[in-house]
N, C-alpha and C positions, 0 to 999 in steps of 0.2 A: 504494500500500500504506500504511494507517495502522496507525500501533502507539499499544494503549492500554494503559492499566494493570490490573491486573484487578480492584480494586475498584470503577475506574470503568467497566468492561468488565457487574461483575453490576449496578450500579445501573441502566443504561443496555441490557437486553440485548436488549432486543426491536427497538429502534432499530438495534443495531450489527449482528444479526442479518439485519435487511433492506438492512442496507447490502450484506451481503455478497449475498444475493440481489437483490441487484441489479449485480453483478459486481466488487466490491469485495475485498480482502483485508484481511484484519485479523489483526496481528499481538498477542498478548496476552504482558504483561512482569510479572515483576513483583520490585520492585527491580531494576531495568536488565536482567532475565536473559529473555530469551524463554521464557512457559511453553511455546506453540502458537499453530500459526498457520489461521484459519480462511477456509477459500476455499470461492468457488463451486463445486456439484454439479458434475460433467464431464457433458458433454451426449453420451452417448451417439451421438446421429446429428450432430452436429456434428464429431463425433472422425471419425466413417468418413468423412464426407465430407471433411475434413484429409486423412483416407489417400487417397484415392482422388484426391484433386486433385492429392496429390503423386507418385501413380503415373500418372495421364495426363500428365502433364511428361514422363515418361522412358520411357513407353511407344509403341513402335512399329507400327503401323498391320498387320496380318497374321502380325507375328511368334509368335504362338502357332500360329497355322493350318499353317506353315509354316517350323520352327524348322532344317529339313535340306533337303539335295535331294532325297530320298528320299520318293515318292509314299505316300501314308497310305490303306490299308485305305476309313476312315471319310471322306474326301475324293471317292470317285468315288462 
């Protein structure tokens, strides 16, 4: 994470803007005070695929099919 000031934030923006598209964050100050902080887009199919990798870790193999002992309608 870089923090810059913000007059050298507008001089410079098109540079510090691809910084961030390029995975960067960029912290903007100005007199020591954080005005905003500028980060990467969230990537939509990256985000699901986060969830879904963290629900195949704790997810059990039939446990939807088969949540009771009780025979399901849609099963035979």
């Amino acid at each position: 994470m870089e923090t810059v000031n913000i007059s050298e934030f507008r001089s410079n923006l098109l540079n510090y803007l691809k910084k961030v598209q390029d995975g960067h964050e960029i912290i903007i100050t100005s007199h020591g005070k954080t005005l905003a902080a500028i980060v990467p887009p969230i990537s939509k199919n990256k985000q699901a695929k986060a969830k879904l990798k963290h629900l195949a870790k704790n997810a059990v193999i039939k446990d939807v099919m088969s949540p009771t002992n009780e025979q399901w309608d849609a099963l035979q």
